[in-house]
LOVOPA-394152 format. One record per residue (C-alpha): residue number from 1; x, y, z. Coordinates in Angstrom, 2 decimals. Example, Ala and Ser with C-alpha at 12.3 -4.5 7.8 and 13.67 -1.06 7.14 Angstrom:
2
NODE   k      xx      yy      zz
NODE   1   12.30   -4.50    7.80
NODE   2   13.67   -1.06    7.14
This chain:
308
NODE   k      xx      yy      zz
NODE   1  -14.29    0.45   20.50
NODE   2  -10.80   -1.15   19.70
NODE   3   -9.07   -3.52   17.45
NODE   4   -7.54   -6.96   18.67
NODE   5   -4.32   -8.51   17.84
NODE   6   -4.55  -11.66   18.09
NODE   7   -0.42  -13.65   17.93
NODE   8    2.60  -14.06   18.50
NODE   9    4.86  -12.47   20.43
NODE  10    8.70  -12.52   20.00
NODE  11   12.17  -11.32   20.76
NODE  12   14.27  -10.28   17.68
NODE  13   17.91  -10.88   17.84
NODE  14   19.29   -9.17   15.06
NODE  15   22.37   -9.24   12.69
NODE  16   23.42   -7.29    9.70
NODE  17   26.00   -8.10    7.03
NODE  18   26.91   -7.00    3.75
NODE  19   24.79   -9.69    1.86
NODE  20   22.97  -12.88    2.80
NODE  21   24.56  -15.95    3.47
NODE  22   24.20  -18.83    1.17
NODE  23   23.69  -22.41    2.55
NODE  24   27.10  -23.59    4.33
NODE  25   28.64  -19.78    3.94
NODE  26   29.87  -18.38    7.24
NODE  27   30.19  -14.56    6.77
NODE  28   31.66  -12.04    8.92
NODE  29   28.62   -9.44    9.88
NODE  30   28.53   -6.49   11.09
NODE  31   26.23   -5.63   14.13
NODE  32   23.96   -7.25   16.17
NODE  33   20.85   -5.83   18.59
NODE  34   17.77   -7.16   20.04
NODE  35   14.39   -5.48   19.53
NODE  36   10.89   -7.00   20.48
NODE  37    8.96   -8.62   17.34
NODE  38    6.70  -11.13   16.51
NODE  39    3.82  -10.58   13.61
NODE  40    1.36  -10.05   16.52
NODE  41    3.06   -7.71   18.93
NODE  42    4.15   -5.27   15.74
NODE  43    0.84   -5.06   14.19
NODE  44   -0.54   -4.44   18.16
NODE  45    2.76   -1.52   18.32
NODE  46    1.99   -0.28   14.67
NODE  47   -2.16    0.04   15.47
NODE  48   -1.38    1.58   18.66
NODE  49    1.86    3.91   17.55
NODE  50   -1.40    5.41   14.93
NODE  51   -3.57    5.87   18.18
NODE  52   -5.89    3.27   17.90
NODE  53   -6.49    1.29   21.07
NODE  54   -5.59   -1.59   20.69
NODE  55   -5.52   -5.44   22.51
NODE  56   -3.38   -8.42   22.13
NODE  57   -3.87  -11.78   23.19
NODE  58   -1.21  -14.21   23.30
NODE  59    1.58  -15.90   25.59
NODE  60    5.29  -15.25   26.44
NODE  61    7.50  -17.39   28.56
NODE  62    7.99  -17.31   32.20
NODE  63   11.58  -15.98   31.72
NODE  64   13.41  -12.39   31.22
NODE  65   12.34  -12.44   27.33
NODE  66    9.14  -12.21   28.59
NODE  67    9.39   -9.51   31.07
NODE  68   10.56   -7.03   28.04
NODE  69    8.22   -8.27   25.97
NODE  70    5.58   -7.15   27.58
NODE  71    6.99   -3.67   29.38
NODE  72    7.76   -2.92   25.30
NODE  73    4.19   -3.59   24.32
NODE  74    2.59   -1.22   27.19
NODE  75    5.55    1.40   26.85
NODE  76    3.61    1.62   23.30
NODE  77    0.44    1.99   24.45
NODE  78   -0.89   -1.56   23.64
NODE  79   -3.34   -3.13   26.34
NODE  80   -1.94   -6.82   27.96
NODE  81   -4.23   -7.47   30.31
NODE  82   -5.01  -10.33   28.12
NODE  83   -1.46  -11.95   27.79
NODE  84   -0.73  -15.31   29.32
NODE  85    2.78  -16.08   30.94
NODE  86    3.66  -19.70   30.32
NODE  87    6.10  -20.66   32.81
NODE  88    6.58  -23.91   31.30
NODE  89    8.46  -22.55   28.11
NODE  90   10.93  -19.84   26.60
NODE  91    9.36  -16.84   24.80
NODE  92    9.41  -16.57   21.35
NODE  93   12.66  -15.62   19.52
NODE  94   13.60  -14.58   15.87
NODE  95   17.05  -15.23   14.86
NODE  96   17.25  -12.79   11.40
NODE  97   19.85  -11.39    9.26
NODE  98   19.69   -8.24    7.17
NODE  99   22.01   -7.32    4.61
NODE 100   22.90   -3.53    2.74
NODE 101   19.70   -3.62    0.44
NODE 102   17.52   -4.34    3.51
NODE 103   16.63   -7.81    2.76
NODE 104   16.39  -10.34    5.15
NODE 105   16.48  -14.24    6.14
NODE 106   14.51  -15.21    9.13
NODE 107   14.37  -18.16   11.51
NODE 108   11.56  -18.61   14.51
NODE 109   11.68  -20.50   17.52
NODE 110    8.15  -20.60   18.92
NODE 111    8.23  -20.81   21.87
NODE 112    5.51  -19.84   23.90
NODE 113    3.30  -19.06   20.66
NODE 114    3.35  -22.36   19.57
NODE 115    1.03  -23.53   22.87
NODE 116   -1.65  -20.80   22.47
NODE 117   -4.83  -22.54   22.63
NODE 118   -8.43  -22.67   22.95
NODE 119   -7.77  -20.55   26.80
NODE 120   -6.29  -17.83   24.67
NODE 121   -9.03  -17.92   22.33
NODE 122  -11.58  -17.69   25.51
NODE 123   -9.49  -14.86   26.81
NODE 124  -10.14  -13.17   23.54
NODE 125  -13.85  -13.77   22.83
NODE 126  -14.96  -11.63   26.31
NODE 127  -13.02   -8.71   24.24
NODE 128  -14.96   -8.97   21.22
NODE 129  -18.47   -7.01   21.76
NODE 130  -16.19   -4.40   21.91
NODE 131  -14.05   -4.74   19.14
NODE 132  -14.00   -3.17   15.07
NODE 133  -11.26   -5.82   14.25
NODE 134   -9.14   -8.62   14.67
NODE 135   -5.94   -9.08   13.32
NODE 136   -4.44  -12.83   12.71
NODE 137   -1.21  -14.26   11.26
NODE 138    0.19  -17.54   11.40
NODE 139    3.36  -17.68   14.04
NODE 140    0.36  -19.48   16.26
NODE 141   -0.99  -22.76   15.86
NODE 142   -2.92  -22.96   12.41
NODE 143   -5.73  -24.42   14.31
NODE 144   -5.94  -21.67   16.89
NODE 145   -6.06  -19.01   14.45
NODE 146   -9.61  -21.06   12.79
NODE 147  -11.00  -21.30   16.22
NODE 148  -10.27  -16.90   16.71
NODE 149  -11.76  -16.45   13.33
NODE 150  -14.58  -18.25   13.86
NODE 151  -14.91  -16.47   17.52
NODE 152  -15.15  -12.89   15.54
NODE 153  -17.31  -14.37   13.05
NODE 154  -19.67  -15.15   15.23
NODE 155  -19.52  -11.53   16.93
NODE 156  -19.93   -9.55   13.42
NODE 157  -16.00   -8.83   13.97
NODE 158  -14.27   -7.88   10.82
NODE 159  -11.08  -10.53   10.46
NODE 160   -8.27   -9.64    8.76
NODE 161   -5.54  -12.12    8.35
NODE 162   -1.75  -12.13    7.35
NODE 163   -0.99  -15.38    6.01
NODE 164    2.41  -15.05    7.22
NODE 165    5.17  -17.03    7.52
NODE 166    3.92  -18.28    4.11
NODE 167    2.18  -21.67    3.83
NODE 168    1.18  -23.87    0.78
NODE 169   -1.89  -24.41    2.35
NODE 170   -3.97  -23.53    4.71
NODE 171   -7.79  -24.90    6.02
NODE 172  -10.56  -24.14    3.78
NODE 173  -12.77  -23.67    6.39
NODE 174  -10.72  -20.60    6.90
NODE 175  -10.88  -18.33    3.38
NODE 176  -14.92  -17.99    4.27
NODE 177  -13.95  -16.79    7.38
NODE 178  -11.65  -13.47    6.59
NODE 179  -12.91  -10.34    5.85
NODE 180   -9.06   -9.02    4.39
NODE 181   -6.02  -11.63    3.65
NODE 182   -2.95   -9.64    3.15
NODE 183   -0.31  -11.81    1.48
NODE 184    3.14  -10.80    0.00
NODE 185    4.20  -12.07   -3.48
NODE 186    6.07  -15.17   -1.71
NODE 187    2.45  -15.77    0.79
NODE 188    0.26  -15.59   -2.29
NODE 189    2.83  -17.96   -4.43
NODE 190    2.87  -20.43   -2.17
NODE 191   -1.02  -20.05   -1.41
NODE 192   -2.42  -20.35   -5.21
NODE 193    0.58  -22.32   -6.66
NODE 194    2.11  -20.29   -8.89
NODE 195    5.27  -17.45   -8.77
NODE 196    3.50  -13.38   -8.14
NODE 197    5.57  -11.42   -9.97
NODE 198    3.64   -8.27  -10.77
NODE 199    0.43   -6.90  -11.45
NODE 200   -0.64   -9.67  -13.81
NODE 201    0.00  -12.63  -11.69
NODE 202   -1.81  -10.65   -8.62
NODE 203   -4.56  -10.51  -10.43
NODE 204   -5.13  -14.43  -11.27
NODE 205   -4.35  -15.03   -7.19
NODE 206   -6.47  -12.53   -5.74
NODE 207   -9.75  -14.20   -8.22
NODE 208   -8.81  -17.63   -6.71
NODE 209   -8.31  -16.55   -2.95
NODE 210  -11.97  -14.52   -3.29
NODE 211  -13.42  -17.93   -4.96
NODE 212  -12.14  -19.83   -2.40
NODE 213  -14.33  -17.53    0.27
NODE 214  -12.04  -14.24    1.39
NODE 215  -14.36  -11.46    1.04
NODE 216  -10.86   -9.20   -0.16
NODE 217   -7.71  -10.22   -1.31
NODE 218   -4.80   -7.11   -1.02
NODE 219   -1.79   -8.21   -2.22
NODE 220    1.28   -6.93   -1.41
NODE 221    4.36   -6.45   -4.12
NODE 222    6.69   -4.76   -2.14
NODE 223    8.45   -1.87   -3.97
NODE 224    5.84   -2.35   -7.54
NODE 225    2.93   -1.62   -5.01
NODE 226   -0.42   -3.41   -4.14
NODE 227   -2.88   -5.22   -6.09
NODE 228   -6.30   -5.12   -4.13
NODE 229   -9.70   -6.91   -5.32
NODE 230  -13.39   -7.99   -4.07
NODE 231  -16.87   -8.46   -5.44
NODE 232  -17.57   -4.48   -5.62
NODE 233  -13.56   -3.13   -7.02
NODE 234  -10.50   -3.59   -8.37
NODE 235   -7.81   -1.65   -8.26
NODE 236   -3.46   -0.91   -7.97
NODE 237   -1.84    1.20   -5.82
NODE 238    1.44    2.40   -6.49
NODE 239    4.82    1.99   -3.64
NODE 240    5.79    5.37   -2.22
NODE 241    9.29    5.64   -3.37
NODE 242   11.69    5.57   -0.21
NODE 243   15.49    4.23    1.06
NODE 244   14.84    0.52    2.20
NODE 245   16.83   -0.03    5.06
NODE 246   15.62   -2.75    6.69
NODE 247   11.99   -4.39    5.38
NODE 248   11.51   -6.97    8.76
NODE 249    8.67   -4.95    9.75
NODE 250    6.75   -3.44    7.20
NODE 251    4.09   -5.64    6.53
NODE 252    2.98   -5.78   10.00
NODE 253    3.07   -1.52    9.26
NODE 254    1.18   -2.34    6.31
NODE 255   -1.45   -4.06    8.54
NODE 256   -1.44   -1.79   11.15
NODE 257   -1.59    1.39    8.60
NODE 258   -4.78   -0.62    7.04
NODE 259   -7.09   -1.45    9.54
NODE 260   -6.04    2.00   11.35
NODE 261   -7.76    3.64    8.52
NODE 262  -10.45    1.14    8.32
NODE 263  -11.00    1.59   12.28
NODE 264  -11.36    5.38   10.87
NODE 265  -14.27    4.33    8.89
NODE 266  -11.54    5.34    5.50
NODE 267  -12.50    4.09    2.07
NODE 268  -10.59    0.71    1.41
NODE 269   -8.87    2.43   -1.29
NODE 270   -7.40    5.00    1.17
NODE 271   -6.87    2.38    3.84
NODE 272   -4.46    0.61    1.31
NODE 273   -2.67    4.08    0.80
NODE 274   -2.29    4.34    4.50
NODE 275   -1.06    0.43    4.49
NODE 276    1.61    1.47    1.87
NODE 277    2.89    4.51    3.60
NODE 278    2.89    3.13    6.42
NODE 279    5.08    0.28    5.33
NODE 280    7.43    2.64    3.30
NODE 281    8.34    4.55    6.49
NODE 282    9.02    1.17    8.66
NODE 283   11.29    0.15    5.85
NODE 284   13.53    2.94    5.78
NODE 285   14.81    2.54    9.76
NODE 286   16.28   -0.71   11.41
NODE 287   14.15   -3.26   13.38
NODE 288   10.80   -4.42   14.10
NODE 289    9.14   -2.52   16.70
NODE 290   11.43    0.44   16.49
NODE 291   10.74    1.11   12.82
NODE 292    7.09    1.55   12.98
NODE 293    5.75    5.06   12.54
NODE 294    4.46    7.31   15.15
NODE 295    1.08    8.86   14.65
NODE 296    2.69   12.80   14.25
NODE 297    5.65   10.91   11.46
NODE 298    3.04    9.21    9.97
NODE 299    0.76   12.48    9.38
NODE 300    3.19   14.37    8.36
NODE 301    4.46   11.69    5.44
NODE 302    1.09   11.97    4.44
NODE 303    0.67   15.14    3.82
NODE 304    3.47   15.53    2.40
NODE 305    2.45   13.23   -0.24
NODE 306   -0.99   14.92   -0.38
NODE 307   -2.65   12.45    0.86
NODE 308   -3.93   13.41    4.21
């Protein structure tokens, strides 16, 4: 069995300053690099950096973008034999800047993610008898991701689904269809109407996103923790404490560390532990890709918390 990332695929090209811009402010930074990103491609490296195999499904352009792309994802251990190389577009880039507290600011050009279509989702239904999981996000046309979720539906395939970048709305055909939705406090704001700003607020979102159809709502509040709910528990998990560094990455970690533990047939209430450490270690080093945990880092920051 395997799980199935299901996405977008991008190229990062990253600077860093001292603090954010504001809107007509040029600053003076000071470093730039490129790593491989996209939501898809770093929940696909996260799962597979935690030894689960893993699939993606999704396009890159027909140009050198691409190429990396790709040698990054199997260099990790992630299976592309599904990936489609549109020749008829640039890959997907990610222009961000990070500044000293490990904040960010992050603008996507599409590219190649923003013509998956119902050929992807083909691709992806002959991997499904064989699948635990699918992962979805929302760098792919909103349409797209319905038809996938309906595809795993229809196999008995667990859906879990970052609603990320954050959108005030999104189909309500959709909520009945996810198994997990993993917002942030901005993703569940803009979903339910209304500013998350702790435990409280959570609380009130997660009861409307589980009326509206989504079997569990886990919501993420950065460094207060995670506010989880569904028809059998409810319950908070507290941040691990670390030096943020750079925070592009870890909620695809979170992902990743959560449906790796789920995959494991863990608890849910462990499988949001392993979400959270997960995403504390990808916050404390630079990049995407590059920031997610390995299995043996990951262990070890476990036990160390006496956890595993």
């Amino acid at each position: 069995m395997n799980i199935i990332v299901f996405g977008s695929i991008n190229l990062d090209l990253v600077v860093t300053a001292h603090r954010l811009p504001v809107p007509g402010e040029t600053l003076t930074g000071k470093d730039f690099f490129k790593t491989p990103g996209g939501k898809g491609a770093n929940q696909a490296v996260a799962l597979a950096k935690l030894g689960i195999p893993t699939h993606i499904v999704g396009r890159v352009g027909g140009d050198t973008f691409g190429v990396e792309l790709i040698e990054h994802l199997q260099s990790s251990g992630v299976k592309t034999a599904n990936l489609f190389i549109d020749n008829n577009v640039n890959s997907g880039v990610a222009l961000i800047t990070v500044d000293d507290s490990g904040e960010n600011q992050i603008i996507i050009i599409p590219g190649a993610n923003g013509r998956v279509n119902d050929e992807d989702v083909e691709r992806l239904s002959y991997l499904l008898p064989e699948a635990n999981a699918i992962l979805l996000q929302l760098e792919i046309p909103i349409n797209i991701v319905v038809a996938a979720a309906k595809a795993a539906r229809n196999t008995n395939i667990s859906v879990i689904l970052d609603p990320a970048p954050a959108q005030t709305h999104l189909p309500d055909e959709l909520y009945p269809l996810i198994d997990i939705i993993t917002p942030n406090e901005i993703e569940a704001g803009q979903l339910v109407g209304f500013p998350i700003d702790g435990e409280e607020t959570a609380a009130k979102a997660a009861s409307i996103l589980l009326q509206r159809g989504v079997k569990c709502a886990v919501i993420k509040l950065g460094a207060k923790g995670v506010y989880c709910a569904n028809a059998e528990e409810v319950f908070f998990t507290p941040a691990f404490p670390v030096h943020a560094v750079d925070t592009v990455a870890a909620g695809d970690a979170f992902n990743g560390g959560l449906a790796a533990a789920l995959f494991q047939k863990l608890p849910l209430r462990k499988a949001v532990v392993w979400g959270a450490a997960a995403g504390a270690l990808a916050a404390t080093k630079r990049g995407a890709q590059a920031s997610l945990p390995e299995k043996s880092n990951f262990d070890t920051f476990l036990q160390d918390q006496g956890i595993l």
